[in-house]
MOPAC internal coordinates of N, CA, C and O (Angstrom, degrees):
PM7 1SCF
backbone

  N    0.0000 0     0.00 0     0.00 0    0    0    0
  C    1.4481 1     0.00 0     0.00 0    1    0    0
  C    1.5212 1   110.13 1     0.00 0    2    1    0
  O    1.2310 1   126.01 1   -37.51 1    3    2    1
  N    1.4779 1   106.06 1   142.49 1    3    2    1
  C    1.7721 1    95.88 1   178.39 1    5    3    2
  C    1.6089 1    97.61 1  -142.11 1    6    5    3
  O    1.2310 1   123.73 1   -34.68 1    7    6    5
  N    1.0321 1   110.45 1   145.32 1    7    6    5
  C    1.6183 1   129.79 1   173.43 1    9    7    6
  C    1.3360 1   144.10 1  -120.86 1   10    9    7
  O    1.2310 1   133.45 1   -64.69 1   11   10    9
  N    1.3167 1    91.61 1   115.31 1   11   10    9
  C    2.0722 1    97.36 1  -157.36 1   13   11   10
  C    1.3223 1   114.04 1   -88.50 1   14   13   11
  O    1.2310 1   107.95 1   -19.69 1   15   14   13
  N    0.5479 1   140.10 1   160.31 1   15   14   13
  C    1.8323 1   153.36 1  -164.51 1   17   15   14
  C    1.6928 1   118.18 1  -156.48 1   18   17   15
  O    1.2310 1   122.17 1   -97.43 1   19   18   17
  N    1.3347 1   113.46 1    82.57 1   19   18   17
  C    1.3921 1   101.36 1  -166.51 1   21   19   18
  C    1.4560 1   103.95 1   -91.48 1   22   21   19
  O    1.2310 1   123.23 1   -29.08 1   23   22   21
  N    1.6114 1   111.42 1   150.92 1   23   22   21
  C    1.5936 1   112.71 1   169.95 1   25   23   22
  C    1.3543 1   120.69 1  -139.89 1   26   25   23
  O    1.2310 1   110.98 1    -1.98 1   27   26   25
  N    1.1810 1   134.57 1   178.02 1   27   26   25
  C    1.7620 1   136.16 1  -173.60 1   29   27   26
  C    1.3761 1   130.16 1    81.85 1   30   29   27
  O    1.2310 1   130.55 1  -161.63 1   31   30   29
  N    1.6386 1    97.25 1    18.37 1   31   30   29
  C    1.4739 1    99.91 1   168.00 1   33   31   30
  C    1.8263 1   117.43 1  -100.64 1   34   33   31
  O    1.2310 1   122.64 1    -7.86 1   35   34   33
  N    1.3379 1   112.54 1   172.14 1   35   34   33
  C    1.1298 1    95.05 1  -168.42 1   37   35   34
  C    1.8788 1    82.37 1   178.74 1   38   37   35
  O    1.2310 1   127.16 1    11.80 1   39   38   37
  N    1.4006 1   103.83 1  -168.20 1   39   38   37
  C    1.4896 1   121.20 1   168.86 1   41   39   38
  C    1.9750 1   116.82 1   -99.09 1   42   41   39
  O    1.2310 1   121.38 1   -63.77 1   43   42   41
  N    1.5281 1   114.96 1   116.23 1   43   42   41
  C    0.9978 1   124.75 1   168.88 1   45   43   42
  C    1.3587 1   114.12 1  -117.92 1   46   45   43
  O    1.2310 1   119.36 1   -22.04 1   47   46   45
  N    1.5321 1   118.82 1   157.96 1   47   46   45
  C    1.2647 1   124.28 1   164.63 1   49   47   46
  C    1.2922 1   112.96 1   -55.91 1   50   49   47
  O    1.2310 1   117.40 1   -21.26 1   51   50   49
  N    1.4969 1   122.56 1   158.74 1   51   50   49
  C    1.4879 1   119.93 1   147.86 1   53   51   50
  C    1.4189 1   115.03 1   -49.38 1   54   53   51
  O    1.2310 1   127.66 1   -31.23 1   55   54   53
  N    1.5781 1   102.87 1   148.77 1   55   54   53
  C    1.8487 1    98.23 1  -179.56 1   57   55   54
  C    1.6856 1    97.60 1    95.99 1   58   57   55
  O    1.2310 1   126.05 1   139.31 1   59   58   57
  N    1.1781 1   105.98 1   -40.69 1   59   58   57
  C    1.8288 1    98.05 1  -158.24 1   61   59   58
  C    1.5126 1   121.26 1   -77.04 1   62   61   59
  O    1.2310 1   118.10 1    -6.02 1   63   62   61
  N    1.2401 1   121.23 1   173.98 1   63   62   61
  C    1.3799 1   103.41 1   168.88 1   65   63   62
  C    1.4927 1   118.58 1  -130.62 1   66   65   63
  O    1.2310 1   126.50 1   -14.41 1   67   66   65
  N    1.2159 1   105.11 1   165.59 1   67   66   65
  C    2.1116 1   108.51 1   175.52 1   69   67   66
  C    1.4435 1    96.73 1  -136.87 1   70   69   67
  O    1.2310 1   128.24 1   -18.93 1   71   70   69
  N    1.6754 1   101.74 1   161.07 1   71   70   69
  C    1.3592 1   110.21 1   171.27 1   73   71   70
  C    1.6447 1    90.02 1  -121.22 1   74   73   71
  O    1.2310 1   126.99 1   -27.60 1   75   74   73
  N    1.3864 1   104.17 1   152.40 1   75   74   73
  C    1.5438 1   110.42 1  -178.69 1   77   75   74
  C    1.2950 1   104.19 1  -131.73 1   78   77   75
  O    1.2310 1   117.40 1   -36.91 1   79   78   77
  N    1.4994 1   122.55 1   143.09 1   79   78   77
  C    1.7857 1   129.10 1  -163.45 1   81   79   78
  C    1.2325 1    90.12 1  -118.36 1   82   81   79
  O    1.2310 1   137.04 1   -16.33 1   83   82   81
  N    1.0360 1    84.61 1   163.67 1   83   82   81
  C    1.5853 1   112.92 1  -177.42 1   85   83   82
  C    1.5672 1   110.63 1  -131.17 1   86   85   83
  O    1.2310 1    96.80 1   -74.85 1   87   86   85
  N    1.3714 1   158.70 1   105.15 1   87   86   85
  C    1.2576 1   146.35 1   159.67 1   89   87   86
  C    1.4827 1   124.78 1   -92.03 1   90   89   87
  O    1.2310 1   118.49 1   -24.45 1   91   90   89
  N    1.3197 1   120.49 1   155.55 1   91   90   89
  C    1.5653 1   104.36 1  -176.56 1   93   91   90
  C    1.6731 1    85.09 1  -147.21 1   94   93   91
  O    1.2310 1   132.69 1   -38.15 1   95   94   93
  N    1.4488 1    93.09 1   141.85 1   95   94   93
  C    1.1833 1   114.72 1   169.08 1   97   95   94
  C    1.7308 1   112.35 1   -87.00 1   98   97   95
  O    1.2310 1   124.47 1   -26.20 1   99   98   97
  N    1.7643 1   109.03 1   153.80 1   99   98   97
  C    1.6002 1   103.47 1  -173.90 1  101   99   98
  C    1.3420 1   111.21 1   101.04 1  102  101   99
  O    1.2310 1   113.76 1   -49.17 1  103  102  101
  N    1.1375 1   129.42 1   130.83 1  103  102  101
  C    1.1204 1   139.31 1   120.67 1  105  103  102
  C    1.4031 1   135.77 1    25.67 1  106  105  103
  O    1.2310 1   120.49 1   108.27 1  107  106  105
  N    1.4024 1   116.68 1   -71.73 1  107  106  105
  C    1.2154 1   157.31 1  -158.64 1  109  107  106
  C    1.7691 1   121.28 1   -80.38 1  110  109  107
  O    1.2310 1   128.20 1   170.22 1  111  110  109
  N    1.4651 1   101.81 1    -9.78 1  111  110  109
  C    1.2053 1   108.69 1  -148.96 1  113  111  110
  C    1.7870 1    86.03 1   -66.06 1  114  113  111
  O    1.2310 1   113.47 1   123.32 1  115  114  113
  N    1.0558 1   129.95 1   -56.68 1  115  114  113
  C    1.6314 1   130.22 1  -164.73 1  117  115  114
  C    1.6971 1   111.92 1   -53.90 1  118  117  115
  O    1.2310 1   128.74 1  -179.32 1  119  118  117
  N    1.5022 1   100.78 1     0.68 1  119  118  117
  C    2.0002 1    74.98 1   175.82 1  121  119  118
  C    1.5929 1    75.10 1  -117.77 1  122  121  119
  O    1.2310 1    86.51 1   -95.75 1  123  122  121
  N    0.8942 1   170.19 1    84.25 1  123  122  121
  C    1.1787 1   130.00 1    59.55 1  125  123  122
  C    1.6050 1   134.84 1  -118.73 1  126  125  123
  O    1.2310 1   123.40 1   -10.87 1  127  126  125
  N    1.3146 1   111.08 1   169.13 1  127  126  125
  C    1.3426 1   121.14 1   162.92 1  129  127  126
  C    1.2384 1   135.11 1   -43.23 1  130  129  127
  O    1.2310 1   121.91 1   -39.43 1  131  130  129
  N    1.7607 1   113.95 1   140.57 1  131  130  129
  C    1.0238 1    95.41 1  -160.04 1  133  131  130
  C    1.8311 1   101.43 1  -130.53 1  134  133  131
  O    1.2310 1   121.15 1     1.21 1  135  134  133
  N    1.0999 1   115.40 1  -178.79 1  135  134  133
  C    1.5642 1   118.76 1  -172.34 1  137  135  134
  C    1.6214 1   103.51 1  -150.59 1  138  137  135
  O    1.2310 1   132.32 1   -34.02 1  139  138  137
  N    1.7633 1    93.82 1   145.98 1  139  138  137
  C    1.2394 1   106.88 1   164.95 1  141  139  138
  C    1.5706 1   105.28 1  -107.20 1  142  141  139
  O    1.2310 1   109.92 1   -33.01 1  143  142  141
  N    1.3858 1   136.53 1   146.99 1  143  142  141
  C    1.2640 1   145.88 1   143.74 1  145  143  142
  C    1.7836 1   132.80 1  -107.35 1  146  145  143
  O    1.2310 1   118.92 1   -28.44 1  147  146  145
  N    1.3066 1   119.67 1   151.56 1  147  146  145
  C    1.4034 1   103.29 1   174.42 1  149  147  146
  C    1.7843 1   108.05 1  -140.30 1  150  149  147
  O    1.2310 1   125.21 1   -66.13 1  151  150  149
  N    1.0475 1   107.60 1   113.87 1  151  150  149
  C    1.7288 1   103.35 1   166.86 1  153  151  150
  C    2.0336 1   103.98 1   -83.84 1  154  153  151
  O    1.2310 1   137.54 1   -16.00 1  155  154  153
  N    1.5164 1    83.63 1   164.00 1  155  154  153
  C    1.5701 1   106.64 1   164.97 1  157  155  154
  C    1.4780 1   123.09 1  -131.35 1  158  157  155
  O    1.2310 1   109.89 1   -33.70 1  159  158  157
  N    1.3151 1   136.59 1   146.30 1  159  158  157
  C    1.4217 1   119.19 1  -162.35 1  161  159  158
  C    1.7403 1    88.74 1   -59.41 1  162  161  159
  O    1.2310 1   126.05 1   -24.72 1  163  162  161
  N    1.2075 1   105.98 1   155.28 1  163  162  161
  C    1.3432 1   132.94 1   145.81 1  165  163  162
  C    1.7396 1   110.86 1   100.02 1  166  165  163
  O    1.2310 1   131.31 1   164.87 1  167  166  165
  N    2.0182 1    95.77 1   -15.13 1  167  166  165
  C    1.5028 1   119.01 1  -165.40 1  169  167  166
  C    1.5975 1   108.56 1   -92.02 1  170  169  167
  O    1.2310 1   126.01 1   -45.80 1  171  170  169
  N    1.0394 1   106.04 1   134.20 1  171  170  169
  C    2.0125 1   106.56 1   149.89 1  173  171  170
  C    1.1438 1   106.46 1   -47.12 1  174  173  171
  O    1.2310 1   119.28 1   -34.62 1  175  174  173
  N    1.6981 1   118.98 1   145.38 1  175  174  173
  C    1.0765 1   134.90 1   166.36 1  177  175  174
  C    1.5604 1   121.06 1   -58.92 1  178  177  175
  O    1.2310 1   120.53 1   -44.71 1  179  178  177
  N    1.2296 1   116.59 1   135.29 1  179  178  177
  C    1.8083 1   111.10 1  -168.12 1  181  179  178
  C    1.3175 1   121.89 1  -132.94 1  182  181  179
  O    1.2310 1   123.27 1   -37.22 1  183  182  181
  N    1.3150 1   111.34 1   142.78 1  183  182  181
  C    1.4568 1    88.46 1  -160.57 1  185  183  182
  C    1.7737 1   105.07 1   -99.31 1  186  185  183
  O    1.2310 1   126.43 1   -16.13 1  187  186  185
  N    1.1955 1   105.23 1   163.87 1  187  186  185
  C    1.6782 1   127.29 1  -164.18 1  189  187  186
  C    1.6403 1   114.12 1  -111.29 1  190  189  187
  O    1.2310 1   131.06 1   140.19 1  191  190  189
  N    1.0690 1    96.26 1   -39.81 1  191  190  189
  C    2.0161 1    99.56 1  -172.07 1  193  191  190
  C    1.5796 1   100.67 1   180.00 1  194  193  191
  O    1.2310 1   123.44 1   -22.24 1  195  194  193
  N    1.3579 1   111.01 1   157.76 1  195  194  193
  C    1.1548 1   122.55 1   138.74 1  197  195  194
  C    1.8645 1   113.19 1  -161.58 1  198  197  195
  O    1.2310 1   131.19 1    -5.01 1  199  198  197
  N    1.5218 1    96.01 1   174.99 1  199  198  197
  C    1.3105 1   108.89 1  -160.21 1  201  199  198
  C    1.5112 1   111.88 1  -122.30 1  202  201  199
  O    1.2310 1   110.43 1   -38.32 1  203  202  201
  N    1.5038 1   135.58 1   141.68 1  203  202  201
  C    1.4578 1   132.37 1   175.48 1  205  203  202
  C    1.4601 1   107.58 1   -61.56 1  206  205  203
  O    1.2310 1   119.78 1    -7.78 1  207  206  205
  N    1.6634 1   118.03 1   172.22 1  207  206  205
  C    1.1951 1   127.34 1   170.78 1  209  207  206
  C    1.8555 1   121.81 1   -37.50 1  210  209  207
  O    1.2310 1   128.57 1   137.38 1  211  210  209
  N    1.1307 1   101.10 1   -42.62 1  211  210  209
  C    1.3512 1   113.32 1  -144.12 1  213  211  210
  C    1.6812 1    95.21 1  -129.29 1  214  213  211
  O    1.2310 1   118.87 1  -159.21 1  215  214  213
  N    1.4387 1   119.76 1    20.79 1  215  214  213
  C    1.3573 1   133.65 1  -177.97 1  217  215  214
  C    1.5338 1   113.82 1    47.51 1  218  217  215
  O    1.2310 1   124.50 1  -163.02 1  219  218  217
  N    1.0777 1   108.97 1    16.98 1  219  218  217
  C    2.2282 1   107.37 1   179.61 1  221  219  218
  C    1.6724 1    99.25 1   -75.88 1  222  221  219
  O    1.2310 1   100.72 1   158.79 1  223  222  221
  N    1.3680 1   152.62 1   -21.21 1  223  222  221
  C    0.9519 1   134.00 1  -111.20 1  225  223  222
  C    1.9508 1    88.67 1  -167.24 1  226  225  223
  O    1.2310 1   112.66 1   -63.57 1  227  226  225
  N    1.3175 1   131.46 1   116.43 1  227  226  225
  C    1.3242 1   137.17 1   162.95 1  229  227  226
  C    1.2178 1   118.63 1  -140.15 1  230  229  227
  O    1.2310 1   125.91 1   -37.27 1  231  230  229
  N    1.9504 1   106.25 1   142.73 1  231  230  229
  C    1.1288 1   117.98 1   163.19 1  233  231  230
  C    1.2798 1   126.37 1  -118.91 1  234  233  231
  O    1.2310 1   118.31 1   -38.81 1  235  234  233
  N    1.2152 1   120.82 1   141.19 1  235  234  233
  C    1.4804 1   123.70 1   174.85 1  237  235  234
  C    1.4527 1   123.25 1  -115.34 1  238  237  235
  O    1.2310 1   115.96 1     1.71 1  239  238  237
  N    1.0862 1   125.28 1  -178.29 1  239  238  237
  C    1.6318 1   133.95 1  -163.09 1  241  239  238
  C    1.2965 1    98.37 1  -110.92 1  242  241  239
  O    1.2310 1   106.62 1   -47.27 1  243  242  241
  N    1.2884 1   142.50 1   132.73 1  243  242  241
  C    1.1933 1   143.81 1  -162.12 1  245  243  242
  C    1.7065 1   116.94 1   -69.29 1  246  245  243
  O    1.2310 1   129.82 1   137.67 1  247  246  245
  N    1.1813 1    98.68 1   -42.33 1  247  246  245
  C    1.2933 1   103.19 1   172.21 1  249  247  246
  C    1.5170 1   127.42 1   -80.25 1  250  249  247
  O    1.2310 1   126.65 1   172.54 1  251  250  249
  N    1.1941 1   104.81 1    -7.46 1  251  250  249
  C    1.9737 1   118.09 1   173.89 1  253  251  250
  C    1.5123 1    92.24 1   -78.72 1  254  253  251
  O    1.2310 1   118.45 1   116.54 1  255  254  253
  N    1.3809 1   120.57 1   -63.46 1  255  254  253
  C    1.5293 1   134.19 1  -128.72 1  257  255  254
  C    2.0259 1    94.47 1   -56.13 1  258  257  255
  O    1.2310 1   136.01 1   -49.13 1  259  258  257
  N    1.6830 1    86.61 1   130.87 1  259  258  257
  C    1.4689 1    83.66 1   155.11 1  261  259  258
  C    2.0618 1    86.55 1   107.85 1  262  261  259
  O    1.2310 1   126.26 1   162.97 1  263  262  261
  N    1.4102 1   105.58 1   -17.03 1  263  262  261
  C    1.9564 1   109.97 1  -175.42 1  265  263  262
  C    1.7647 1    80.70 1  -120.90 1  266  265  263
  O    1.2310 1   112.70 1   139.30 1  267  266  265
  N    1.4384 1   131.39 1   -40.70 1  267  266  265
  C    1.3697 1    98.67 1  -157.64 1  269  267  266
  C    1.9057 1    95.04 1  -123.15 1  270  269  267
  O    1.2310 1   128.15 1   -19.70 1  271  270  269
  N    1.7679 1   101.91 1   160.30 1  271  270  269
  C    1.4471 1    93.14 1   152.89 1  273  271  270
  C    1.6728 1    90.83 1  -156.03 1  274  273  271
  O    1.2310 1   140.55 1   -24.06 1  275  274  273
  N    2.0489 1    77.74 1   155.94 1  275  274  273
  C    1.5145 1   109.00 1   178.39 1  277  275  274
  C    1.7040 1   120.05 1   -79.82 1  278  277  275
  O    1.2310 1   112.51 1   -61.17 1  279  278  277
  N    0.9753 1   131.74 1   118.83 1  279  278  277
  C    1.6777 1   120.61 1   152.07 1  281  279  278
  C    1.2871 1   122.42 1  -130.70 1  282  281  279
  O    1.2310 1   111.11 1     8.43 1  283  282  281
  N    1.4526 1   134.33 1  -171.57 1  283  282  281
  C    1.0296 1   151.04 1  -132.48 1  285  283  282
  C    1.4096 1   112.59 1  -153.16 1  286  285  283
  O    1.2310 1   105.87 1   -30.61 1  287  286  285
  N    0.9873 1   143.83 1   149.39 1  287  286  285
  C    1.6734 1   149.07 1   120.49 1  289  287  286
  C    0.9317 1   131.50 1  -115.94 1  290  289  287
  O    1.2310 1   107.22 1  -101.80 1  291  290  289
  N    1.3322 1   141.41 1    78.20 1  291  290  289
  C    1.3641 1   143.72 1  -154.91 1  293  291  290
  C    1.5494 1   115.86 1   -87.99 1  294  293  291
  O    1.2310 1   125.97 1  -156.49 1  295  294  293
  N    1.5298 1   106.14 1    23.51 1  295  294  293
  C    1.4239 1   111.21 1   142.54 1  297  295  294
  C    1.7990 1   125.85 1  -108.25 1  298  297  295
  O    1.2310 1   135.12 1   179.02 1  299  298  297
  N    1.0302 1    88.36 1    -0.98 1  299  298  297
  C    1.6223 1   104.07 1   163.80 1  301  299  298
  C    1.3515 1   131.32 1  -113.60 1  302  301  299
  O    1.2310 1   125.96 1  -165.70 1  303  302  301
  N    1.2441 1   106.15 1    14.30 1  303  302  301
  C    1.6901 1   129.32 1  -173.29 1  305  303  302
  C    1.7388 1    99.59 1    27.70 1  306  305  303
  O    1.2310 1   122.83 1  -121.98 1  307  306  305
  N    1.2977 1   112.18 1    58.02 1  307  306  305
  C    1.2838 1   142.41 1   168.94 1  309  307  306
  C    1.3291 1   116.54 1   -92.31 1  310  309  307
  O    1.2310 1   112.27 1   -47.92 1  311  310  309
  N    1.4401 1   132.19 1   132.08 1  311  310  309
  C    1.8896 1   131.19 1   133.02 1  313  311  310
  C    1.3781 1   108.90 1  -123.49 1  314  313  311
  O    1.2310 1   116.58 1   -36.36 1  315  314  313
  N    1.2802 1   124.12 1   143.64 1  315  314  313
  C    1.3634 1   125.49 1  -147.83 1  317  315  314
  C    1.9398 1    90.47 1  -131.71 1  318  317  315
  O    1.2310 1   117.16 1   -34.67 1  319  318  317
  N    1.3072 1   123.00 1   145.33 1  319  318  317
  C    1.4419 1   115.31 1   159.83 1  321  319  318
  C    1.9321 1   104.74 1  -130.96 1  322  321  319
  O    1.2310 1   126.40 1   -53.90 1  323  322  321
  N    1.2683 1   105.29 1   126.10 1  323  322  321
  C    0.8754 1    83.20 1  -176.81 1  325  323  322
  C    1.5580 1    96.81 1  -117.79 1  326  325  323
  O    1.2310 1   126.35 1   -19.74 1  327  326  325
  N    1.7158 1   105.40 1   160.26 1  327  326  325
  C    2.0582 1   110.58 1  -168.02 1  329  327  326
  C    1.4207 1   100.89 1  -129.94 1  330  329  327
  O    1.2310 1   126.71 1   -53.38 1  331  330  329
  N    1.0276 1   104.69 1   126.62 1  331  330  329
  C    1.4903 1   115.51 1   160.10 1  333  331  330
  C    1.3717 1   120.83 1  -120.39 1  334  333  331
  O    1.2310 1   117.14 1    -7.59 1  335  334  333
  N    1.5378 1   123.05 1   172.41 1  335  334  333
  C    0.7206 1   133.52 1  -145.81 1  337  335  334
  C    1.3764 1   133.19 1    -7.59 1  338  337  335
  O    1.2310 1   128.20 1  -102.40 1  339  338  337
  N    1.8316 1   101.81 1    77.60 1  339  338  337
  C    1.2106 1   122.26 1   161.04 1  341  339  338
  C    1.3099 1   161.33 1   -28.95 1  342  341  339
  O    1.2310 1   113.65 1   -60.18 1  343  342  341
  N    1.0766 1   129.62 1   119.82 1  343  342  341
  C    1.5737 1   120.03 1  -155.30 1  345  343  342
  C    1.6613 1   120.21 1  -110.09 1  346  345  343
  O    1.2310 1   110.06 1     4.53 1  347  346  345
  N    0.8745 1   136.27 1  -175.47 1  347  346  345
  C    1.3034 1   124.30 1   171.46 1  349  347  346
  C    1.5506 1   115.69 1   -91.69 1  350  349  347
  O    1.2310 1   123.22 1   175.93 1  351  350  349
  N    1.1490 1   111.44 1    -4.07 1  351  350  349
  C    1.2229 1   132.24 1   176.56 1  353  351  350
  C    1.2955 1   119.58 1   -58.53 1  354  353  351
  O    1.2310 1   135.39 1   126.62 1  355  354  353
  N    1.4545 1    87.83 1   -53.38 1  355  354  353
  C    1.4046 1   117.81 1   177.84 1  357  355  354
  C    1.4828 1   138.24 1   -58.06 1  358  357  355
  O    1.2310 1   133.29 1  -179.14 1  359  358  357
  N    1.2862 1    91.92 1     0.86 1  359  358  357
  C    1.6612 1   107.78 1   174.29 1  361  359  358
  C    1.3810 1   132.11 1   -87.67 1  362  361  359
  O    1.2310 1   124.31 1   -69.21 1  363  362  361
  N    1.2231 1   109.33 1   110.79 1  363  362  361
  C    1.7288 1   128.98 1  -156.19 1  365  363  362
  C    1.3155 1   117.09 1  -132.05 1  366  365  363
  O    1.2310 1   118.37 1     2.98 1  367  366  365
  N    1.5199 1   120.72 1  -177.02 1  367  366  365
  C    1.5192 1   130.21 1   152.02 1  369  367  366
  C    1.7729 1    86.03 1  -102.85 1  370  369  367
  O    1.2310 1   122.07 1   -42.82 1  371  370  369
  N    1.3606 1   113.63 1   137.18 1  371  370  369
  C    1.2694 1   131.49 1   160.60 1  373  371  370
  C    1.5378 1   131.55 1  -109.21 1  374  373  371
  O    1.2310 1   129.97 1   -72.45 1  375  374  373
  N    1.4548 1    98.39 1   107.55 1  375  374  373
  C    1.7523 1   106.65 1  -159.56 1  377  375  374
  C    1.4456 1    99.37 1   -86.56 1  378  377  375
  O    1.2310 1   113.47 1   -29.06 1  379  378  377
  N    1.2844 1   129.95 1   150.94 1  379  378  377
  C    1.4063 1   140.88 1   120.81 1  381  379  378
  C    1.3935 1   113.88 1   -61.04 1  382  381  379
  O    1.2310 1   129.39 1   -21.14 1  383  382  381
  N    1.7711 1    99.50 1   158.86 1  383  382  381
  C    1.6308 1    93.57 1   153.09 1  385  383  382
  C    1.4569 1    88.07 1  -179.90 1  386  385  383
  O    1.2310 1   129.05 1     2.32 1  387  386  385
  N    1.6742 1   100.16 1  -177.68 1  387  386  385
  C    1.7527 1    95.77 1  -171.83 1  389  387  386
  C    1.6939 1    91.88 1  -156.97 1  390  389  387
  O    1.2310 1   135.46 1   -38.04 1  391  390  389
  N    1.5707 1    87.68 1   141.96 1  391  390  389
  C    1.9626 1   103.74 1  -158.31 1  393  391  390
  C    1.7092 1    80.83 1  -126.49 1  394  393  391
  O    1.2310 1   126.93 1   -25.42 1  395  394  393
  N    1.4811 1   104.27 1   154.58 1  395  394  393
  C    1.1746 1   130.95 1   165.44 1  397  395  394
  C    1.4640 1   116.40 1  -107.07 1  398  397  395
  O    1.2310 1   119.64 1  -177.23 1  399  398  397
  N    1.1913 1   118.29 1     2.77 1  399  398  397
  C    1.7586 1   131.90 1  -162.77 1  401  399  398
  C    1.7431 1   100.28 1   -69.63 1  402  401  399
  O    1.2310 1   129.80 1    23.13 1  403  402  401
  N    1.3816 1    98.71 1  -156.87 1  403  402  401
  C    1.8499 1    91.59 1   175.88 1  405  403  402
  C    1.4268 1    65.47 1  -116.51 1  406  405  403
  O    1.2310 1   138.00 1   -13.73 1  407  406  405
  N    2.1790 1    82.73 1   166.27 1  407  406  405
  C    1.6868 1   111.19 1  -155.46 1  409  407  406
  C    1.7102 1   100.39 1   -51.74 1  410  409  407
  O    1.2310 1   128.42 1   124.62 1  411  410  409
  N    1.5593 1   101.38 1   -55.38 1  411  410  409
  C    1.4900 1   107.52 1  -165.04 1  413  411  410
  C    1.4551 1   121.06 1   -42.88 1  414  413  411
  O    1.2310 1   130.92 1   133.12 1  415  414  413
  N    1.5604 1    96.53 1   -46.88 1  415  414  413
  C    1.7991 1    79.97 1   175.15 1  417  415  414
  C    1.4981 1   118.89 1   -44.30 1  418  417  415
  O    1.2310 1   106.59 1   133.86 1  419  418  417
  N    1.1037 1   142.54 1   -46.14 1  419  418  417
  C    1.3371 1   156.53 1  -163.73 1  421  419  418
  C    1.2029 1   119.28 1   -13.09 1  422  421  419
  O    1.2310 1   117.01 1   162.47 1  423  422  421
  N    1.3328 1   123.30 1   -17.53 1  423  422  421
  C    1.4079 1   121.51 1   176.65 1  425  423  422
  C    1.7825 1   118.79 1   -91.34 1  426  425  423
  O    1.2310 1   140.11 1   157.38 1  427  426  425
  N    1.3363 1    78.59 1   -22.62 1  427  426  425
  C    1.9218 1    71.06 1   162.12 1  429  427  426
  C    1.1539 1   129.93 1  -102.07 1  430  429  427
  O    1.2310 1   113.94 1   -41.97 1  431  430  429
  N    1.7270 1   129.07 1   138.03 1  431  430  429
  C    0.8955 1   114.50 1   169.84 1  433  431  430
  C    1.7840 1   150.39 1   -24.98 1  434  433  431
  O    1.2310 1   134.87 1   132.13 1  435  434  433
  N    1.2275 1    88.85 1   -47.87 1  435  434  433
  C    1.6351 1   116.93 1  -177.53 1  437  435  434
  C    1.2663 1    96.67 1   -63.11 1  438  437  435
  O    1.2310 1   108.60 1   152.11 1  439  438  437
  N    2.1704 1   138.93 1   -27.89 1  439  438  437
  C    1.3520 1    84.97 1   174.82 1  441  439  438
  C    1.7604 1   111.60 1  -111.22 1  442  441  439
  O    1.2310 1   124.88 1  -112.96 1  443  442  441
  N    1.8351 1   108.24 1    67.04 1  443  442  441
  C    1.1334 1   106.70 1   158.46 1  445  443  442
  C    1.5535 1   120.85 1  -113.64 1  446  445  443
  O    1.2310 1   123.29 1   -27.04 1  447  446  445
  N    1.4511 1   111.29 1   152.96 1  447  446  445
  C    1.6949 1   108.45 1   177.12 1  449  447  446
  C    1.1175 1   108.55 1   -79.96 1  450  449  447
  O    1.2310 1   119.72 1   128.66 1  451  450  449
  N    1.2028 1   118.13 1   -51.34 1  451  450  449
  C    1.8605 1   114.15 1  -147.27 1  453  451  450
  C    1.5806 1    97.73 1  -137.86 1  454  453  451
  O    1.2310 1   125.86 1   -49.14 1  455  454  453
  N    1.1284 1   106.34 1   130.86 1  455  454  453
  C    1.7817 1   120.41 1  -166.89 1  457  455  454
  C    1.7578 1   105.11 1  -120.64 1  458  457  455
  O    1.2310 1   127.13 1   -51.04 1  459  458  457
  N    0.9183 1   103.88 1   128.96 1  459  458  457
  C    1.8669 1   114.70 1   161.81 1  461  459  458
  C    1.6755 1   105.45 1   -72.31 1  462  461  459
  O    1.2310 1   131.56 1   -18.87 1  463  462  461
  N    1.9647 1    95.28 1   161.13 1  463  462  461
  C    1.4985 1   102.50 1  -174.54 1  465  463  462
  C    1.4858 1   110.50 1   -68.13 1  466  465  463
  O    1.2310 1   129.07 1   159.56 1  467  466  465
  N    0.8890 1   100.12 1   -20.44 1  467  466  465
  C    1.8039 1   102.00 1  -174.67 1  469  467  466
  C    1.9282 1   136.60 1   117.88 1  470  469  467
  O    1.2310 1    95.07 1  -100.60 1  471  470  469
  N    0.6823 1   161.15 1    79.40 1  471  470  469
  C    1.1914 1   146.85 1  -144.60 1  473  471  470
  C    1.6850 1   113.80 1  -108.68 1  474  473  471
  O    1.2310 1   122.84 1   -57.21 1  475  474  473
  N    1.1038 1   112.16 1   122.79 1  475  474  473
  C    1.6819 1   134.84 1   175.61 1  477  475  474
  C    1.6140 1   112.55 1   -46.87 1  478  477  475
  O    1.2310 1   128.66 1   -61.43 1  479  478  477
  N    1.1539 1   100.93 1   118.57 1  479  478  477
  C    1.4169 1   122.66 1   177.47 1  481  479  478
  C    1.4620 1   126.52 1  -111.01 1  482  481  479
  O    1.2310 1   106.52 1  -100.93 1  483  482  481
  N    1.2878 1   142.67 1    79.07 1  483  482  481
  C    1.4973 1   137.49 1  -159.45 1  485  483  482
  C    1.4258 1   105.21 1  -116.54 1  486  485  483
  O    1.2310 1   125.72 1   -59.02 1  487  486  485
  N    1.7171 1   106.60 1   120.98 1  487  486  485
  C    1.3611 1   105.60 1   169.68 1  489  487  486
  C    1.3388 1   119.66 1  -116.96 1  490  489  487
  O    1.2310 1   118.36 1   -69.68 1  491  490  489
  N    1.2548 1   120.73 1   110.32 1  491  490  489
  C    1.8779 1   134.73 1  -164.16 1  493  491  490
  C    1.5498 1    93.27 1   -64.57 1  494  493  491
  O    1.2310 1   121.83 1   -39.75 1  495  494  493
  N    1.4665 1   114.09 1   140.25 1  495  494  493
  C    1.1452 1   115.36 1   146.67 1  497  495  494
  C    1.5258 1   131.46 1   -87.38 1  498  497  495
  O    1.2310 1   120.10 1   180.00 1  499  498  497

């Protein structure tokens, strides 16, 4: 079993930036992969990034890439995303979670196990 706890969201201007954590409880956290997600009221959940076991290896969402990046410390049973220059768009619940699947699946939900509650992201225009 592993347990995520995401933190560092909050309300920013457009333009601004946040870094958002990820913690996992266990052991275990370094063999697998991990993912960021973000819903919006009314939206399907979407995915944002994710990262290999051992951080060699990232994916991003086409339309993020180039505003956000994913990392890792897998001595701090850490994944970190950090966003810049923020949009109003950009305003979500922002999930963690961590899949054991192969990397590629990674963009879909379905191939993650264990998901965090989520943490609030608001960008004011």
């Amino acid at each position: 079993q592993v347990q995520l706890v995401e933190s560092g969201g909050g309300l920013v201007q457009a333009g601004g930036s946040l870094r958002l954590s990820c913690t996992a409880s266990g052991r275990t956290f370094s063999s697998y992969s991990m993912g960021w997600f973000r819903q919006a009221p009314g939206k399907e959940r979407e995915f944002v990034a994710a990262i290999s076991s051992a951080g060699r290896s990232t994916l991003y969402a086409d339309s993020l890439k180039g505003r956000v990046t994913i990392s890792r410390d897998n001595a701090k049973n850490t994944v970190y995303l950090q966003m810049n220059n923020l949009r109003p768009e950009d305003t979500a619940v922002y999930y963690c979670a961590a899949s054991d699947r192969y990397f590629l699946t990674l963009r879909g939900s379905d191939a993650y196990k264990y998901w965090g509650q989520g943490t609030q992201v608001t960008a004011s225009s």
